[in-house]
C-alpha positions as CSV (number, residue, x, y, z in Angstrom):
1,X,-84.2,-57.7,-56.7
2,X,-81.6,-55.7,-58.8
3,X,-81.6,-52.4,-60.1
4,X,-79.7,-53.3,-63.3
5,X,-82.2,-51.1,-65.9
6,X,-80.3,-48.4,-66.8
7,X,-82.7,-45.1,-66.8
8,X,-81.4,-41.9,-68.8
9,X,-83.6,-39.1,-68.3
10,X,-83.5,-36.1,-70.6
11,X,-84.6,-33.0,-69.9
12,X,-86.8,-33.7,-67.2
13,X,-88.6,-30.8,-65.8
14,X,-90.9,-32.1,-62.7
15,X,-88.5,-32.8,-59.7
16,X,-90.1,-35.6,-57.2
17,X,-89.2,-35.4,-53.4
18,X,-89.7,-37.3,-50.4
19,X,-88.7,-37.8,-46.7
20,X,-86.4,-41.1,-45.5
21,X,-89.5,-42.5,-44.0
22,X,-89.9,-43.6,-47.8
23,X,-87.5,-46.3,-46.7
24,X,-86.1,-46.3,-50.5
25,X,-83.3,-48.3,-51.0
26,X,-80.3,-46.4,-52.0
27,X,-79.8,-47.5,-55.1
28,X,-83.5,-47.0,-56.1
29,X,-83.7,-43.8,-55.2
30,X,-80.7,-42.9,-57.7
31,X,-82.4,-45.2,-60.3
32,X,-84.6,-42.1,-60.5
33,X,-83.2,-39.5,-59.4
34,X,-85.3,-39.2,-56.0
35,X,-84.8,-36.3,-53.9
36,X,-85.1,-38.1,-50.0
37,X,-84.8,-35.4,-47.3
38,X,-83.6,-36.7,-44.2
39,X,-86.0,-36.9,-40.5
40,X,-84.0,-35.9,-37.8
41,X,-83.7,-37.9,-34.6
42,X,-82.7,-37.0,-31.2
43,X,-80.9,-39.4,-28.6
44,X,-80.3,-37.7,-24.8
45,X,-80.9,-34.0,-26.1
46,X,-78.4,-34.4,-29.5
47,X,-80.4,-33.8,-32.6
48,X,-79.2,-35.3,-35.8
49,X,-80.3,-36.2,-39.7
50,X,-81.6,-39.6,-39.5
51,X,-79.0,-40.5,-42.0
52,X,-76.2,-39.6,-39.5
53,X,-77.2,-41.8,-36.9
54,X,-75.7,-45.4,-36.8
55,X,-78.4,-47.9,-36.9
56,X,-76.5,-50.0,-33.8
57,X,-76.4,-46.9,-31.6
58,X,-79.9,-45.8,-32.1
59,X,-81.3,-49.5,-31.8
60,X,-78.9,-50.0,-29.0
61,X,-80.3,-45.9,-27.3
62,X,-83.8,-48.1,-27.8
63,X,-83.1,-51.3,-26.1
64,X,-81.6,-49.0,-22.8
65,X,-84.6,-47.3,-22.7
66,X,-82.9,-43.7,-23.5
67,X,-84.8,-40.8,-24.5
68,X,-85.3,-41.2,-28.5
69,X,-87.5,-39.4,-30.7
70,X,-87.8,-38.2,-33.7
71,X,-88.8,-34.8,-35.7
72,X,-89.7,-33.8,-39.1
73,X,-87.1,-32.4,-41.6
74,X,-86.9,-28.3,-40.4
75,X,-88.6,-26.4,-42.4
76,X,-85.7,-24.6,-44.3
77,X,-84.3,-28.0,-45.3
78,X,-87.0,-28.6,-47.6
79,X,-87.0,-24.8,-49.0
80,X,-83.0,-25.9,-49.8
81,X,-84.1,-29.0,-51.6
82,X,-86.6,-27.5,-53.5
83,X,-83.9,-24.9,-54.2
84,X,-81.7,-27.1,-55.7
85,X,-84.4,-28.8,-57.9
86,X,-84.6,-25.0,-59.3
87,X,-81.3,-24.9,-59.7
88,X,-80.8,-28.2,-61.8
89,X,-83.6,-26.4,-64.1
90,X,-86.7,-28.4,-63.0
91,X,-89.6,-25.9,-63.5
92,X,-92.0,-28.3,-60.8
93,X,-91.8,-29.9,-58.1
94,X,-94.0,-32.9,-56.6
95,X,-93.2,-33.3,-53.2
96,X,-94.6,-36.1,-51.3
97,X,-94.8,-37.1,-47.7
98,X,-95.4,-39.2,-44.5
99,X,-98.8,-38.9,-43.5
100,X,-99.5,-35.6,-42.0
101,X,-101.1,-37.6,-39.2
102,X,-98.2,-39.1,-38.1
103,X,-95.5,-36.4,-38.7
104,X,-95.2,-32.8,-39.3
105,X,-93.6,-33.1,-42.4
106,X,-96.3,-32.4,-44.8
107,X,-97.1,-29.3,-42.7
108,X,-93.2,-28.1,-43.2
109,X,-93.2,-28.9,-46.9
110,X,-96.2,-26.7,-47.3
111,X,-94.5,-23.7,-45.5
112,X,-91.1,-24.8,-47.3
113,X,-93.3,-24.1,-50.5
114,X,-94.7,-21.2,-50.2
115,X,-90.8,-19.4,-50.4
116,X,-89.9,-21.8,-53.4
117,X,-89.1,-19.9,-56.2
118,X,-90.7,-22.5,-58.7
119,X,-94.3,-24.4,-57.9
120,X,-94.4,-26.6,-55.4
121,X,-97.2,-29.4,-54.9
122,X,-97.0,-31.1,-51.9
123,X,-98.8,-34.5,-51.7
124,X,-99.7,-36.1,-48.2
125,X,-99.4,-39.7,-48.8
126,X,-101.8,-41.2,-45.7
127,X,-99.3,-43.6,-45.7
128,X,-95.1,-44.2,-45.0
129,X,-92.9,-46.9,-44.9
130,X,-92.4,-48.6,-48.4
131,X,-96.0,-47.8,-49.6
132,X,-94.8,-44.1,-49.9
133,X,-91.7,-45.5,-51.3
134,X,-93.4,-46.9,-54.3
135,X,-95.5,-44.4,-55.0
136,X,-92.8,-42.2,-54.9
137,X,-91.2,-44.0,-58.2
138,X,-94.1,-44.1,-59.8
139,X,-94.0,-40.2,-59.4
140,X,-90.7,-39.9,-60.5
141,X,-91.2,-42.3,-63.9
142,X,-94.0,-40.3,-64.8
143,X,-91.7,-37.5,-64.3
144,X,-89.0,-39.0,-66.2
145,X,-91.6,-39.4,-68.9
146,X,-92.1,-35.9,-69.5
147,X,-95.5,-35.5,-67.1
148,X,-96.5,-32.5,-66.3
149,X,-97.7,-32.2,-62.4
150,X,-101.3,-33.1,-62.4
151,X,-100.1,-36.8,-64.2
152,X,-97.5,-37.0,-61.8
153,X,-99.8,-36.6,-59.0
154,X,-102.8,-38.7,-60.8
155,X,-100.3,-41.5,-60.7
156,X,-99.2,-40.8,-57.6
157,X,-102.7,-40.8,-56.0
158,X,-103.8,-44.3,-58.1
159,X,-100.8,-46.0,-56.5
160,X,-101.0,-44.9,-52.7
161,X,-105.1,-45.4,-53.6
162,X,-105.5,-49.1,-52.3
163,X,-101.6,-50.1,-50.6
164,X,-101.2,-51.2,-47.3
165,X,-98.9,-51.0,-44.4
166,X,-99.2,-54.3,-42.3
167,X,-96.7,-54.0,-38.6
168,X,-95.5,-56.5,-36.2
169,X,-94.2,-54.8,-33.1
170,X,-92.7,-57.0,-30.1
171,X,-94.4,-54.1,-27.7
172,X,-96.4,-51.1,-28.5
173,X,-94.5,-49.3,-25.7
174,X,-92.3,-47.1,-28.5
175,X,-95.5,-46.1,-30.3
176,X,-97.0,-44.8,-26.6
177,X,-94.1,-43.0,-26.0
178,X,-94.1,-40.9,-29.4
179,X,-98.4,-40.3,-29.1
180,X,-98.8,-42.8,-32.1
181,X,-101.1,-44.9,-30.2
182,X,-103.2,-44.4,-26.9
183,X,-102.3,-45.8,-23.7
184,X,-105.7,-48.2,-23.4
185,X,-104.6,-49.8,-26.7
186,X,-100.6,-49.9,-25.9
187,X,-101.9,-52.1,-22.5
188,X,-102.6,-54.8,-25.2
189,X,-100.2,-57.5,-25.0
190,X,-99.2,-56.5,-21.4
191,X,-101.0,-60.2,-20.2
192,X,-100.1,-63.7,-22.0
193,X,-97.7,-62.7,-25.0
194,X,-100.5,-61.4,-26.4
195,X,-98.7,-59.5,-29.9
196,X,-100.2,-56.9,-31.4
197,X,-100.4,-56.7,-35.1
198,X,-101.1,-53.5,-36.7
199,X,-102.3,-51.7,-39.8
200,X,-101.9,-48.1,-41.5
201,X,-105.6,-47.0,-41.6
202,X,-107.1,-43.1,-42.5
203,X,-103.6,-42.1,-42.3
204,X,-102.6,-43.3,-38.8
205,X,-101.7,-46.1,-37.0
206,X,-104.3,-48.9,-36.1
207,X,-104.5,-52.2,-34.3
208,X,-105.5,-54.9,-36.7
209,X,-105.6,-57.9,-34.2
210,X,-103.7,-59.3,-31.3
211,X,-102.4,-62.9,-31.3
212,X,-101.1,-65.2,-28.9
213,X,-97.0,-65.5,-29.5
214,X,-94.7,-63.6,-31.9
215,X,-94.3,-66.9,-34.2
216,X,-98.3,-67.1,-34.5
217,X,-98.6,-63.4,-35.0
218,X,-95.7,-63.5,-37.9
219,X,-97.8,-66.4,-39.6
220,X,-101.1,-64.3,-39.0
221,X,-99.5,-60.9,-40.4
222,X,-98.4,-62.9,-43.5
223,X,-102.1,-64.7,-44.0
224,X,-103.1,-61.1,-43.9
225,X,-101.1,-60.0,-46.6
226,X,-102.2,-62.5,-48.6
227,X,-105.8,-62.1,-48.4
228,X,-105.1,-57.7,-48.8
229,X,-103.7,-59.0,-52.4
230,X,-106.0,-61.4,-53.3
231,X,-104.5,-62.1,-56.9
232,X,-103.3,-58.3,-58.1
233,X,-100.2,-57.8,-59.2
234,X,-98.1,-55.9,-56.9
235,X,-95.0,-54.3,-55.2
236,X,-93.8,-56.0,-51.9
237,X,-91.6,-54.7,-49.2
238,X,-90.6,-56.5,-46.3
239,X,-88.9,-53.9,-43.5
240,X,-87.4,-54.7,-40.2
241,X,-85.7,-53.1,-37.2
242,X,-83.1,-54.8,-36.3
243,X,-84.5,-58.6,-37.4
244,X,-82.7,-59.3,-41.2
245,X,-83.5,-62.8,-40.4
246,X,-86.8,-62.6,-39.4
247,X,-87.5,-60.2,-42.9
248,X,-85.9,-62.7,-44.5
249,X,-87.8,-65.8,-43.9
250,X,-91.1,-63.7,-44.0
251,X,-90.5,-62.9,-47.3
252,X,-89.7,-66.4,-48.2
253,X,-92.6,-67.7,-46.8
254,X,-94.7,-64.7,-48.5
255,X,-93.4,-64.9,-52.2
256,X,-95.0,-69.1,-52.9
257,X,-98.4,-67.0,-52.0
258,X,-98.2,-64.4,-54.5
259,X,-96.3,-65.3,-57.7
260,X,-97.9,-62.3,-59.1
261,X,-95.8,-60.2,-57.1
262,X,-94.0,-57.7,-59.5
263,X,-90.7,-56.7,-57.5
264,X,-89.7,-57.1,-53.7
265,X,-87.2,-56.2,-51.7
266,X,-85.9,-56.5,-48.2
267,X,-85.1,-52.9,-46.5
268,X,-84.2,-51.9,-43.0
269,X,-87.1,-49.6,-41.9
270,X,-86.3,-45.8,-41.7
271,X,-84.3,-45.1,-38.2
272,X,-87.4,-42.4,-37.8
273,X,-89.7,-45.3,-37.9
274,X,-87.6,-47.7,-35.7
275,X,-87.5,-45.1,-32.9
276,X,-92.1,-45.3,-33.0
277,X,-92.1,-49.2,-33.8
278,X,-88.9,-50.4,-31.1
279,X,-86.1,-53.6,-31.9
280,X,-87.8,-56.6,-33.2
281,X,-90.4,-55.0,-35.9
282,X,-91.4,-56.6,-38.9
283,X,-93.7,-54.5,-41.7
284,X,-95.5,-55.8,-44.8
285,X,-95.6,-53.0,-47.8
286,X,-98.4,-53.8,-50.5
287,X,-98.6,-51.6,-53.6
288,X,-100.6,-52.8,-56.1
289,X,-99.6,-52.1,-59.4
């Protein structure tokens, strides 16, 4: 897609701000004027923003089996961007957030708030990926609009209401290792290239179904997305770690199946989220519209 609509936003008033989990493109996230505060991730002890991080080192830290995790923005780096939305004369702020199931992140903005020195209303999405992502623009056009907080979060809330996060992961070793998901259910796909497929669900991270072979399980994650749909008009993401080719022809065989869909984009997953899902990954986004 391109980002070739021009917005001008006058005297806007409500700030919006997320975390990179978002996965917003670059160039979207200036389109309106989206706050994204950085996860950090740590490699052998070294703690960095996520944004510092070259994605070949960290995916290369992942494939050597080195010690790689992740943590949520520090609290003060929040209080500094909320800060600065005060000091670019915004008299709100909607901030809104990985699910606080998966991530501390909500938790910090909500200590981050209390010392803000203009209202603060921090949102927890249930959600991440680019789910949060398009909710988060909807936020920040209502903003843009002139909406006071309580529309910005009404529209906010009737976007993240019915989306859905659909993962392919080669192994759900990464997600053991970082207490996303049990060690009974990360034994599935141990036996017969069994591959797990996987679904955001009450805020956390749930098997969907196991299929037999990564090419089967690709085909089966897109049959799924098609049926979550089921004629709406929608946003679509289609993330990877690591796998532009493999996002690529996903999304080509996706877009015949839903003419209806609105805008979508390709987008290498969040480096906080590659370090949980591991090299290989593949994500469906569904906002409806």
């Amino acid at each position: 897609m391109r980002w070739s609509e021009r917005v001008i936003v006058l005297g806007m008033r409500v700030a919006v701000i997320t975390d990179s989990t978002a996965c917003l493109p670059a160039e979207m996230a200036a389109q309106w004027r989206l706050t994204v505060v950085p996860v950090q991730i740590r490699i052998d002890g070294h703690l960095d923003l996520e944004s510092r991080v070259p994605r070949k080192m960290l995916i290369d830290a992942l494939r050597a089996g080195r010690d790689v995790s992740t943590e949520p923005p520090d609290p003060a780096a929040l209080f500094w961007a909320y800060q600065a939305a005060a000091a670019d004369g915004c008299d709100a702020i909607v901030s809104v957030h990985i699910s606080g199931d998966l991530s501390q992140t909500y938790a910090h903005a909500k200590q981050a708030a209390e010392r803000a020195s203009i209202p603060v209303h921090v949102v927890d999405s249930r959600t991440t990926g680019m789910s949060l992502g398009y909710a988060a623009t909807t936020a920040a056009r209502v903003a843009a609009a002139g909406g006071d907080p309580t529309r910005i979060i009404d529209a906010l809330n009737r976007r993240l209401a019915d989306c859905s996060e659909l993962l392919y992961v080669d192994t759900l070793e990464f997600l053991r290792r970082g207490g996303r998901i049990g060690v009974t259910a990360s034994l599935i796909g141990s036996a017969l290239s069994l591959k797990p497929l996987l679904a955001m669900k009450d805020g956390e991270v749930a098997p969907l179904e196991k299929v037999l072979g990564g090419g089967r399980a690709v085909r089966k994650l897109i049959d799924t997305a098609v049926r979550r749909i089921d004629g709406r008009a929608v946003d679509l993401a289609v993330g990877h770690v690591g796998a532009p080719e493999q996002a690529q022809a996903m999304l080509d065989a996706l877009l015949p199946r839903v003419p209806q869909a609105r805008q979508s984009v390709i987008i290498e997953g969040s480096s906080a989220l590659a370090v949980h899902l591991g090299p290989g990954a593949l994500n469906i986004s569904i906002s409806p519209v």
